[in-house]
Structures are given as structure tokens and as C-alpha cells.
C-alpha positions in Angstrom: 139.5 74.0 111.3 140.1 74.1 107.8 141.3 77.4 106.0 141.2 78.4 102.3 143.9 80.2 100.7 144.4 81.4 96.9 147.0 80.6 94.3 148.6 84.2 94.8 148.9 83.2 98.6 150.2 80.0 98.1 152.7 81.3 95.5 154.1 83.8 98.4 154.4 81.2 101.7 156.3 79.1 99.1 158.3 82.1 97.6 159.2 83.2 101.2 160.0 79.4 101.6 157.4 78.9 104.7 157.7 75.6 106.4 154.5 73.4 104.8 153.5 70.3 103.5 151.7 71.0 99.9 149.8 68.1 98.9 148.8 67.2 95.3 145.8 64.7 95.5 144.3 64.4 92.2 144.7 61.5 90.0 147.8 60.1 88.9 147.0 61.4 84.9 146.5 64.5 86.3 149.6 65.0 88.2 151.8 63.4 85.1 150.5 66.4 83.2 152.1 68.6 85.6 151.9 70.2 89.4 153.6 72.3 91.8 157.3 71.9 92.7 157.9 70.6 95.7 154.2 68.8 96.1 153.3 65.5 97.3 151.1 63.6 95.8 148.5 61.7 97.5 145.8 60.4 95.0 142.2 60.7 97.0 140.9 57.9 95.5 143.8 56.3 97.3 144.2 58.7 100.6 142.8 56.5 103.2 145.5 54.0 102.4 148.4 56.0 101.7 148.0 59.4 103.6 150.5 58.1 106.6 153.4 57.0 104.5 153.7 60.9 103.9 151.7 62.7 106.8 153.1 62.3 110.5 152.9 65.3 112.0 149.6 65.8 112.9 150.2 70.1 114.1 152.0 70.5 110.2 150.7 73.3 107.9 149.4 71.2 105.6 147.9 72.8 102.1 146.0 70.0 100.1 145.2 70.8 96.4 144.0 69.4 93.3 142.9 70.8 90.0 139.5 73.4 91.0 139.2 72.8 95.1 136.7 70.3 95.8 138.9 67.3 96.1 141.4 68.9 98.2 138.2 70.2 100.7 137.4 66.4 100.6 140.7 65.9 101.8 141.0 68.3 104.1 137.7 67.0 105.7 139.4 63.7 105.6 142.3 64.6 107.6 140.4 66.6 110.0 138.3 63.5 111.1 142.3 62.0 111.7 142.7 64.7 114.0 144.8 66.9 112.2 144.7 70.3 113.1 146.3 72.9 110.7 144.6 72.3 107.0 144.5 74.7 104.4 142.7 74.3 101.0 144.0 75.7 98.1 140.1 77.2 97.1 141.6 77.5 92.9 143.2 74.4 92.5 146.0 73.7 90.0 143.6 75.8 87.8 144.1 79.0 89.6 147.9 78.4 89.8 148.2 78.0 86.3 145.8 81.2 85.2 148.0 83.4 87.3 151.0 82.1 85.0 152.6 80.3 88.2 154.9 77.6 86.9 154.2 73.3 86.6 157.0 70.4 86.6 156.6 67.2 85.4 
């Protein structure tokens, strides 16, 4: 099952330091120009290759993201057919983050 979560509710499980995996997987450009502390990123044009080196356990709360919410339900759909089984999509993106003022690194 995948769920969908908000920037404000992201912002929270990782102000109240909940135990998740946050993954980042737009485009190497994008990420450059900044994304959220503590992400991992996981380009989807590269996922099917590369999700494994970072993603183990398959019962993780994972929340994928990436810059409006359609790449990161892509992902999520992805990892779902790999039989994970705690996904979360972040429906706002990187763009929802950064409206609400939340802060970027580089």
C-alpha cells in the first residue's frame, strides 16, 4: 500500500526525528540545486539499477520524493512491485517543501 503525506507532515516525523528513509529521486541537476537534509538520492531514471545499494529493509518507512509528486508515486509503485511494504509519497514534492519556507542543502 502506498500512502501520501504533505510537506507540513513530513517536516514534523523529521522534526520529531522518526525513524525513516527519505528518498530524493529526481535528477541529478535537480538535486545539485538543492533538497532535503538527510535525503537519499536515488535518480528514477536510474532506480532499477541502483535502488538496493541504499534500500534493504524491505518493512522500512520509506518516503520517496521528488520535485511535484509524480516521480516519487512512480517510485513508490516501483518498489511496491519489489515487495516493499511501508511507502509513503511525498504528494507536493520538493515544491511543497520549499513554498511552506522549509529549508534546502546543497
Amino acid at each position: 500500500m502506498i500512502k501520501s503525506i504533505n510537506s507540513t507532515e513530513l517536516k514534523t516525523m523529521l522534526d520529531n526525528n522518526e525513524e525513516l528513509v527519505l528518498i530524493d529521486c529526481r535528477e541529478q541537476e535537480e538535486w545539485d540545486e538543492g533538497h532535503i537534509e538527510g535525503a537519499k538520492f536515488i535518480p528514477l531514471s536510474k532506480f532499477p539499477e541502483i535502488y538496493a545499494n541504499d534500500l534493504k529493509d524491505k518493512e522500512a518507512n520509506i518516503i520517496l520524493q521528488c520535485r511535484s509528486g509524480r516521480r516519487s508515486l512512480n517510485a513508490c509503485q516501483f518498489l511496491l512491485g519489489e515487495d516493499f511494504e511501508n511507502l509513503t509519497n511525498l504528494e507536493d514534492g520538493i515544491l511543497g517543501w520549499q513554498n511552506n519556507g522549509y529549508e534546502t542543502v546543497k
